[in-house]
GUFIBA-734279 format. One record per residue (C-alpha): residue number from 0; residue in three letters; x, y, z. Coordinates in pm, whole numbers. Layout:
N
 roro pamar     c1     c2     c3
  NUM   ALA      X      Y      Z
...
//
This chain:
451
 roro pamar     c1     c2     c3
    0   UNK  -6875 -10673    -42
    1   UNK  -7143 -10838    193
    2   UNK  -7499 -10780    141
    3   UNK  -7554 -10631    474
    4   UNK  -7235 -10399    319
    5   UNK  -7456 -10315      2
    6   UNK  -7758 -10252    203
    7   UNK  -7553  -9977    418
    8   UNK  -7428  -9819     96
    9   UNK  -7733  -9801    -62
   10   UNK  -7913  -9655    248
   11   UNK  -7645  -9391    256
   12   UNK  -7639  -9312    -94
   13   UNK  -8041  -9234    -89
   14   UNK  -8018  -9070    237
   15   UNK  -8295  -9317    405
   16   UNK  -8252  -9227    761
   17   UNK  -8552  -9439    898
   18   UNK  -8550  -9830    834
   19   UNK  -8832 -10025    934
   20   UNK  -8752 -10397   1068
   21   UNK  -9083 -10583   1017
   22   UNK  -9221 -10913   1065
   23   UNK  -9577 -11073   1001
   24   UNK  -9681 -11277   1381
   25   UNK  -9968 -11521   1407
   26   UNK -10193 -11276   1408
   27   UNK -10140 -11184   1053
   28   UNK -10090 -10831   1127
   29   UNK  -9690 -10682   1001
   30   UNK  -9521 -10540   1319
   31   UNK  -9164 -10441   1389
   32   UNK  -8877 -10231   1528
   33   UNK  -8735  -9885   1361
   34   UNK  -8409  -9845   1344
   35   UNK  -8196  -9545   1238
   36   UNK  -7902  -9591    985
   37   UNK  -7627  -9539   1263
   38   UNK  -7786  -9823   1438
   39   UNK  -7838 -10021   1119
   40   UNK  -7513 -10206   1114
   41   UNK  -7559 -10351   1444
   42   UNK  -7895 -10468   1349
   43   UNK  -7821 -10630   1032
   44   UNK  -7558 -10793   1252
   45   UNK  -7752 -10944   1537
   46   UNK  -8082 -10833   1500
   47   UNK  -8290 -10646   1744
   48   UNK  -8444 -10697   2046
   49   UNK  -8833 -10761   2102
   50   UNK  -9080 -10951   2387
   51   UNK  -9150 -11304   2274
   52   UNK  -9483 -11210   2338
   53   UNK  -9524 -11067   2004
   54   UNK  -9590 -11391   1886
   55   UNK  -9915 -11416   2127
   56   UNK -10067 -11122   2024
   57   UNK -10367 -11117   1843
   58   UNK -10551 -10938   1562
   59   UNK -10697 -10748   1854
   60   UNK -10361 -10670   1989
   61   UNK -10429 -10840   2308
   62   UNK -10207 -11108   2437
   63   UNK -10385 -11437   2378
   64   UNK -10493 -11557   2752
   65   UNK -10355 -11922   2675
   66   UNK -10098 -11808   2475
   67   UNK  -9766 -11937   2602
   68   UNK  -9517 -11633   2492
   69   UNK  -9584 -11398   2815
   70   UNK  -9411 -11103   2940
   71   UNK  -9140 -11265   3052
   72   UNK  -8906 -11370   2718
   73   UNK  -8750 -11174   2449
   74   UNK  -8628 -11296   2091
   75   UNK  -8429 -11093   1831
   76   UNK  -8574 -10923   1496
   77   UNK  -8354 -11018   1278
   78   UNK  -8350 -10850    905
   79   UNK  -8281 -11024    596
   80   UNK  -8037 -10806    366
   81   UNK  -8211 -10928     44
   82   UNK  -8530 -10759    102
   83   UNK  -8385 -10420    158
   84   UNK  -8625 -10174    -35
   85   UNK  -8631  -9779      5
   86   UNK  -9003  -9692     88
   87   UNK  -9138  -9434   -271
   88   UNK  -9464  -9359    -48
   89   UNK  -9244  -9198    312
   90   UNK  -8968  -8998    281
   91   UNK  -8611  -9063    381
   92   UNK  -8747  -9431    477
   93   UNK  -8626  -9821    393
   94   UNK  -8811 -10187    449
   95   UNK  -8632 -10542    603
   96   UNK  -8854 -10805    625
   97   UNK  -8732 -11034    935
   98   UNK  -8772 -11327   1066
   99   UNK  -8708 -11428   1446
  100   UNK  -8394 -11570   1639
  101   UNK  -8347 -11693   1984
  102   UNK  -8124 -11594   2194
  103   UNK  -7901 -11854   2056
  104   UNK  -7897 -11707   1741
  105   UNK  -8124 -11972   1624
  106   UNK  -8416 -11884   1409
  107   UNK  -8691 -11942   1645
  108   UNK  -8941 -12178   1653
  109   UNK  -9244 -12021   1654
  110   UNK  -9102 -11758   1407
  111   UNK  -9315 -11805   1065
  112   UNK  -9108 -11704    824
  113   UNK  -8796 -11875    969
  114   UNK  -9024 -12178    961
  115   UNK  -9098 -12121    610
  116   UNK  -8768 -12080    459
  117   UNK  -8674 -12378    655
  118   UNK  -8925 -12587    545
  119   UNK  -8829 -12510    134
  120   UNK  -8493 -12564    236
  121   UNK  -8546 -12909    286
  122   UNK  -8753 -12904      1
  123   UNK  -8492 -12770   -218
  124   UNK  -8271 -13121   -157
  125   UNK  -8527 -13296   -342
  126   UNK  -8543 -13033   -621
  127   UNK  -8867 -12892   -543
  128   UNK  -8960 -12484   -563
  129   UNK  -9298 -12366   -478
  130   UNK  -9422 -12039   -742
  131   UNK  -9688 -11781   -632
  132   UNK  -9873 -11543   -710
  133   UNK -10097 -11362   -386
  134   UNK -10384 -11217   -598
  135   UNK -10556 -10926   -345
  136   UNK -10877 -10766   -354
  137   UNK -10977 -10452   -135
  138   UNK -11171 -10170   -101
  139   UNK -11120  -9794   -111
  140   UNK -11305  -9642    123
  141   UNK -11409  -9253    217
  142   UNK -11578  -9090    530
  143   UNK -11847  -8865    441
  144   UNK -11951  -8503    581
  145   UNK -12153  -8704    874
  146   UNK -11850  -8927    939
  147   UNK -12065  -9277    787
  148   UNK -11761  -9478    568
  149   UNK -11860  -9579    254
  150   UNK -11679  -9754    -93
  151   UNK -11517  -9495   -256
  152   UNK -11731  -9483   -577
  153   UNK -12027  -9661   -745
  154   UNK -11885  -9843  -1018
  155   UNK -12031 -10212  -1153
  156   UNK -11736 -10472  -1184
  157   UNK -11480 -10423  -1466
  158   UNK -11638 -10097  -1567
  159   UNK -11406  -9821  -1723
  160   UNK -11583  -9595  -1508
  161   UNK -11426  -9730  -1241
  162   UNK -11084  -9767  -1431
  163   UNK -11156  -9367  -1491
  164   UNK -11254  -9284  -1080
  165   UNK -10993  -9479   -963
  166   UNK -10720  -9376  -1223
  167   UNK -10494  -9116  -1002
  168   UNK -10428  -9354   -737
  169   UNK -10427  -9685   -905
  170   UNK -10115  -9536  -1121
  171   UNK  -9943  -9381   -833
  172   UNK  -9995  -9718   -667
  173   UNK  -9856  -9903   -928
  174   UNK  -9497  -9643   -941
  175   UNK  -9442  -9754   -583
  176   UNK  -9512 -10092   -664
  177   UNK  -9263 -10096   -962
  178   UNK  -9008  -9887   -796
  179   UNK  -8973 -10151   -532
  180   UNK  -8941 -10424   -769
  181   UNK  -9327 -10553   -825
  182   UNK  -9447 -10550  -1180
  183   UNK  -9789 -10508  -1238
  184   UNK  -9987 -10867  -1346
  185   UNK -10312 -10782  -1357
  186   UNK -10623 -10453  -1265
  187   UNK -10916 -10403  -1284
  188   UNK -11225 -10238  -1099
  189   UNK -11367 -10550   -904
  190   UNK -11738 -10709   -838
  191   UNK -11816 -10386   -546
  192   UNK -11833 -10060   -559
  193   UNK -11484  -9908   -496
  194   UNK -11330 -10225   -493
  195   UNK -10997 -10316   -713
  196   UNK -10817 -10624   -781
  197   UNK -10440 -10537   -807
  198   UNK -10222 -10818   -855
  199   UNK  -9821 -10852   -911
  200   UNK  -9624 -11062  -1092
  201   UNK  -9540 -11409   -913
  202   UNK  -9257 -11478   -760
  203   UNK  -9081 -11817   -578
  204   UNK  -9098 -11948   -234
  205   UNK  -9030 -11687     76
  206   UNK  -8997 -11373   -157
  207   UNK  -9306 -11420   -296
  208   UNK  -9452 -11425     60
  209   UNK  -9262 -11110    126
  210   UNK  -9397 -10921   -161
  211   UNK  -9757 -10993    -68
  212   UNK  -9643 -10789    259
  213   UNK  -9481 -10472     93
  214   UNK  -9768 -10515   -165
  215   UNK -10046 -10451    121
  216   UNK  -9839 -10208    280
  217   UNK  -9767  -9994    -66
  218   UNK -10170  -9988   -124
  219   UNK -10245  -9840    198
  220   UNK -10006  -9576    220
  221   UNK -10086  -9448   -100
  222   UNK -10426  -9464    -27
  223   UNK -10374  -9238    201
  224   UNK -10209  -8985     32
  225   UNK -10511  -8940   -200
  226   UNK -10755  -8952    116
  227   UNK -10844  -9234     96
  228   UNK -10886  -9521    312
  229   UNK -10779  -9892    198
  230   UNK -10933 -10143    379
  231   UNK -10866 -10544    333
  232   UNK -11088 -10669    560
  233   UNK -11270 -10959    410
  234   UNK -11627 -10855    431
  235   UNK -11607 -10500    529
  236   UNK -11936 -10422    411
  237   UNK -12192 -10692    514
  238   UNK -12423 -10609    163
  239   UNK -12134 -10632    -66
  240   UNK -11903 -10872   -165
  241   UNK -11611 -10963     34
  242   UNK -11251 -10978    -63
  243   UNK -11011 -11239   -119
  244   UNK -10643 -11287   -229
  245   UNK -10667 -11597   -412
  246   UNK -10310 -11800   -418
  247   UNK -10200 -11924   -760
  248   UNK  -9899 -12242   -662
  249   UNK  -9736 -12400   -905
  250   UNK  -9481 -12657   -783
  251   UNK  -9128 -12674   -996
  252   UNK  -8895 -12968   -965
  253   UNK  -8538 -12955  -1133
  254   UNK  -8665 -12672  -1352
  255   UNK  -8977 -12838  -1503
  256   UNK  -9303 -12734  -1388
  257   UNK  -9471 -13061  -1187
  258   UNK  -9801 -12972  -1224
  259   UNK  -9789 -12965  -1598
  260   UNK  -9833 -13267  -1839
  261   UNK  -9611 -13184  -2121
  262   UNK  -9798 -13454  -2324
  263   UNK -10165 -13286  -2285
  264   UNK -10329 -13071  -2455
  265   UNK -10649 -12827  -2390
  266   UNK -10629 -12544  -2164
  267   UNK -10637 -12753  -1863
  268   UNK -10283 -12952  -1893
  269   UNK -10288 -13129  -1554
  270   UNK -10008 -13396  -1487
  271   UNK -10110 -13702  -1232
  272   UNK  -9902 -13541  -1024
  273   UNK -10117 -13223  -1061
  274   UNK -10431 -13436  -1053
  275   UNK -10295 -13547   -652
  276   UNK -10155 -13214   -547
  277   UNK -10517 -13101   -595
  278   UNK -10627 -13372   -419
  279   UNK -10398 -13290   -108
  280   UNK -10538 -12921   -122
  281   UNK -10892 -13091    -97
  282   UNK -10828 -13372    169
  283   UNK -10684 -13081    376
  284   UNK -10908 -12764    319
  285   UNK -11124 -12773    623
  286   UNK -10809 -12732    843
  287   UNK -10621 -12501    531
  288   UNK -10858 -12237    611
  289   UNK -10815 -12200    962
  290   UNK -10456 -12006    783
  291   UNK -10602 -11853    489
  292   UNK -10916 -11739    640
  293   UNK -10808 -11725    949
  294   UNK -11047 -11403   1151
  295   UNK -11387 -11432   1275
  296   UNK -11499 -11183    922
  297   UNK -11337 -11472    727
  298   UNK -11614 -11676    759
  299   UNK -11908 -11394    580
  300   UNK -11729 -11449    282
  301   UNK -11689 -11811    218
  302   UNK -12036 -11844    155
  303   UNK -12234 -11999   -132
  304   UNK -12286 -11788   -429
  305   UNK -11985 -11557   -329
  306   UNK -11728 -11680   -589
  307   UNK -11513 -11707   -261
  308   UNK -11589 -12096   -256
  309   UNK -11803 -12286    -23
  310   UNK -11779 -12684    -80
  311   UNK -11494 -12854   -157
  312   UNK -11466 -12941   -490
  313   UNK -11240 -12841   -766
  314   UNK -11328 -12756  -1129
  315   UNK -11154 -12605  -1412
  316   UNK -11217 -12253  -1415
  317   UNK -11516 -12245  -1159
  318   UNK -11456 -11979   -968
  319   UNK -11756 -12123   -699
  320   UNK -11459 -12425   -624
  321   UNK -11230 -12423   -329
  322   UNK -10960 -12498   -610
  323   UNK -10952 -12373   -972
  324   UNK -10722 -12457  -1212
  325   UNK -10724 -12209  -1455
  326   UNK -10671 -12226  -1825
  327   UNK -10320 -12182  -1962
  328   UNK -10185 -11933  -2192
  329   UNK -10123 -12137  -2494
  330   UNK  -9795 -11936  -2556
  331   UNK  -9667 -12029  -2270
  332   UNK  -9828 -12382  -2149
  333   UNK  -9555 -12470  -1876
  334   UNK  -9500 -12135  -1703
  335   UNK  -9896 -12121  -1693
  336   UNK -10041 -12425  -1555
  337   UNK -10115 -12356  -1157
  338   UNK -10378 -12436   -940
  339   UNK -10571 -12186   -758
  340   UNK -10629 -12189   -365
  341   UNK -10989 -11934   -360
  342   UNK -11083 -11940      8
  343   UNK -10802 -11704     92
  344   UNK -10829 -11351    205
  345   UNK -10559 -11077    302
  346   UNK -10586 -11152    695
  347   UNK -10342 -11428    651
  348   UNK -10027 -11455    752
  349   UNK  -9864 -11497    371
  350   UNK  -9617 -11717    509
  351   UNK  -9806 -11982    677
  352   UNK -10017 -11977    395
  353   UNK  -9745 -12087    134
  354   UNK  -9695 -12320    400
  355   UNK  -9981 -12478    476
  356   UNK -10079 -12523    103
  357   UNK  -9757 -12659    -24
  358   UNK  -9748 -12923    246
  359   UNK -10111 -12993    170
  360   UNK -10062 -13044   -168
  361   UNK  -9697 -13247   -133
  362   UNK  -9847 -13453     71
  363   UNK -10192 -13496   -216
  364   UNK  -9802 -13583   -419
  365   UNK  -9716 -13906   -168
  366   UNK -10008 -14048   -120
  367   UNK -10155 -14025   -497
  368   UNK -10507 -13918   -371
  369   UNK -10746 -13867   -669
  370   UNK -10941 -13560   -634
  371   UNK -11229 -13717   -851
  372   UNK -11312 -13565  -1160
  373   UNK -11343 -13172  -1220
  374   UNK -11707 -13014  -1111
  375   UNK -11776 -12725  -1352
  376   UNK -12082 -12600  -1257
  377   UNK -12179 -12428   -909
  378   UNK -12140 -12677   -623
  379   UNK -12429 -12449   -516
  380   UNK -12666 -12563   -725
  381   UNK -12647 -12940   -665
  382   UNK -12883 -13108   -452
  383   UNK -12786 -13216   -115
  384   UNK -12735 -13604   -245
  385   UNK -12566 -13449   -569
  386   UNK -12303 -13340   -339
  387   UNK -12313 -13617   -132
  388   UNK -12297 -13845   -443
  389   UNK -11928 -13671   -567
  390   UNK -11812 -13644   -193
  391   UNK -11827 -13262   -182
  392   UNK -11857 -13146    157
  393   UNK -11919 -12784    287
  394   UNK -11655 -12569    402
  395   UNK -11601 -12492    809
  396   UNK -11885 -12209    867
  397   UNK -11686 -12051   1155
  398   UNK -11300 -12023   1227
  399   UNK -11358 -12184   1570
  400   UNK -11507 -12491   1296
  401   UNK -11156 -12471   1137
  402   UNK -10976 -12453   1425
  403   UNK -11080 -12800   1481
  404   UNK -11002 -12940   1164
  405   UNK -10655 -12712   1197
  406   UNK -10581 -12934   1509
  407   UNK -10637 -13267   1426
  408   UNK -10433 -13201   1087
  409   UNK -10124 -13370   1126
  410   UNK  -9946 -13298    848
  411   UNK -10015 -12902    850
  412   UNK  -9891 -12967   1217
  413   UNK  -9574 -13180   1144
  414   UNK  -9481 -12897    831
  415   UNK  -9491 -12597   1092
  416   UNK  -9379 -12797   1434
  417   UNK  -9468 -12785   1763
  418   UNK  -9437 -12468   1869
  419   UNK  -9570 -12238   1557
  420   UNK  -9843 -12495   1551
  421   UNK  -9975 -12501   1899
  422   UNK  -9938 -12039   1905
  423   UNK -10147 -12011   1638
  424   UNK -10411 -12241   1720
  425   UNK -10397 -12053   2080
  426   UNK -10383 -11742   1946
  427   UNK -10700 -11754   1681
  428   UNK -10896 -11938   1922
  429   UNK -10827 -11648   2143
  430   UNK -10951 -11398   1840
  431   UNK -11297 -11647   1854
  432   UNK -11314 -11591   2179
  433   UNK -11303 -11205   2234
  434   UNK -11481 -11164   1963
  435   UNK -11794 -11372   1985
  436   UNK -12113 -11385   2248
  437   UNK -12238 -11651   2386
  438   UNK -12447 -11719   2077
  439   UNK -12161 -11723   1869
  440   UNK -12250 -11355   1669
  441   UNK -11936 -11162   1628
  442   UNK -11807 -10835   1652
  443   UNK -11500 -10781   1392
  444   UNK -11476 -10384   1374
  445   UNK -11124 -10482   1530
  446   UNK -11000 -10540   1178
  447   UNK -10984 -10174   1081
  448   UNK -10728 -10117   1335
  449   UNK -10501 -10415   1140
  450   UNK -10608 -10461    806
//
């Protein structure tokens, strides 16, 4: 029996009628095709039909004026059988994450996902599997009698108050979460009011990816069930802090862990090889951003004193560093030692993220670039020739800032090619655009409607 076979069985046998076929495009935002389970078979066959223009379309849902997917163009939404999942949260309804084909039956170019699995393909020849976790903060929100939306609750950060408030939908969260396959990591009530940091266990390359999507969409549906509104907007409140999902990598090679030096000890067991991934994540980060943090909002929340990371440093366990690498669980040493990518937040596309940040840091790997010794204090705090002394330079300050560093970048440019490359860059330069005055302020409201 086929998988596509098992995923037809399975539909009948739970009676899902409704199946949604759903991709993530450059604009970060999951969008798709629904398909009924007499049309299903066809589907997981050849895929179904949508504009090319998709891939154009901004986090404002308007096509990107130099965007170079126009009306004219369609390529095929094609499911992958191994991410079938029936839905807990709507009834009678099933998930396929997708990637994109040409005409040809080719996966397409421009098609992120297809890009990704491609790219650890070739990876996989040498040995090499990427590891991730997607760690995601957000907020619940609730509208008030005189329609103003405000965090749902008051808690302080880690309180059990908030563990208390929070309690009915957290748990009902976390059933969906498990009955699709995602075992709860890590929870707690975070640094705002209302806000939660949820996290599932890690997984490898592309499924790990497509967890953070059914993760995000899980969250907001049952969210809504209780009332509630879950927002993951980076800064949705401009007095309160913004929110993140941090990306934990660990890079394995013929089943051992490269980042790991089996012959260290403390909790911060970095190999050489560790030591120059980190320095790939570094040499690259002003352009990295441009896909982590990639809308206009982004850019509130990598500020200094935010714990979202400003400069570019890294340090072991400072949490003010554009990379942390945090402490290992002694039990455990191998599985544990990771690196951790902090100026991330849930508007990125998860794919190009994994991505971006395992070419960065393969290609920290080839070139043996020393990232200079750990900074453990706040970057912050340094003196403008302190920072200058150690090399630590301040992140972009705008995404149109990281756009530049994005496209002069060639070796984020060679891992995604031509065509995924040059969309994005047209297509976030397009967000900048529509969003910003002629002083630069910007307007991101926009986000509510997508994340």
């Amino acid at each position: 029996m086929t998988r596509a076979d098992e995923v037809l069985q399975r539909a009948a046998a739970e009676d899902v009628e409704l199946i949604r076929i759903v991709f993530v495009n450059n604009s970060g935002v999951p969008r798709g095709r629904v398909v009924d389970r007499e049309t299903l078979p066809d589907v997981l066959d050849g895929g179904t039909n949508v504009t090319h223009a998709m891939q154009s379309f901004n986090a404002l849902d308007r096509l990107a004026p130099e965007g170079r997917y126009g009306p004219a163009g369609e390529v095929r939404v094609v499911p992958d059988p191994d991410t079938f999942t029936v839905l807990p949260y709507d009834e009678r309804a099933g998930i396929l994450l997708a990637e994109l084909h040409d005409l040809h039956g080719e996966p397409w170019a421009a098609g992120p996902r297809a890009r990704l699995r491609s790219y650890l393909d070739e990876l996989a020849a040498d040995g090499y599997e990427p590891a991730l976790g997607y760690e995601s903060e957000f907020y619940y929100r609730r509208e008030t009698a005189d329609g103003e939306t405000v965090p749902f609750g008051d808690s302080t950060c880690f309180s059990t108050e908030g563990m208390r408030r929070a309690h009915d939908v957290i748990l009902d969260t976390v059933d969906a979460l498990k009955a699709q396959g995602m075992g709860l990591a890590a929870y707690y009530p975070e640094y705002g009011p209302g806000q939660q940091e949820l996290v599932v266990d890690h997984d490898t390359g592309v499924a790990a990816a497509d967890d953070a999507v059914r993760f995000a969409e899980t969250v907001r549906a049952v969210a809504a069930d209780h009332g509630l509104d879950a927002t993951f907007r980076p800064k949705p409140f401009p007095e309160l802090p913004g929110s993140g999902r941090h990306l934990h990598l660990s890079l394995w090679r013929d089943g051992e862990n490269v980042l790991h030096d089996a012959g260290g000890d403390g909790p911060y067991p970095l190999s050489d090889e560790g030591r120059a991934f980190v320095g790939g994540l570094l040499a690259h980060a002003p352009a990295l951003v441009a896909i982590t943090a990639p809308t206009v909002e982004s850019y509130d929340r990598l500020a200094p004193g935010m714990w979202a990371s400003a400069y570019v440093c890294w340090g072991e366990d400072n949490r003010e560093a554009v990379v942390r690498v945090p402490s290992i669980d002694g039990s455990a040493p191998e599985a544990t030692t990771r690196v951790e990518f902090k100026p991330a937040d849930n508007t990125a596309n998860p794919y190009l993220a994994q991505l971006a940040l395992v070419a960065a840091g393969l290609d920290g790997i080839e070139r043996g670039l020393d990232p200079g010794e750990p900074l453990n204090r706040d970057p912050g705090a340094l003196t403008d020739d302190e920072r200058a002394a150690r090399g630590i330079e301040r992140l972009p300050t705008t995404l149109a800032d990281a756009l530049d560093a994005l496209e002069a970048d060639d070796v984020i440019a060679a891992a995604m090619g031509e065509e995924l490359f040059g969309s994005y860059l047209e297509v976030k330069r397009s967000e900048w655009e529509l969003s910003t005055d002629e002083d630069g302020e910007w307007e991101s409201d926009y986000l509510d409607r997508a994340f």
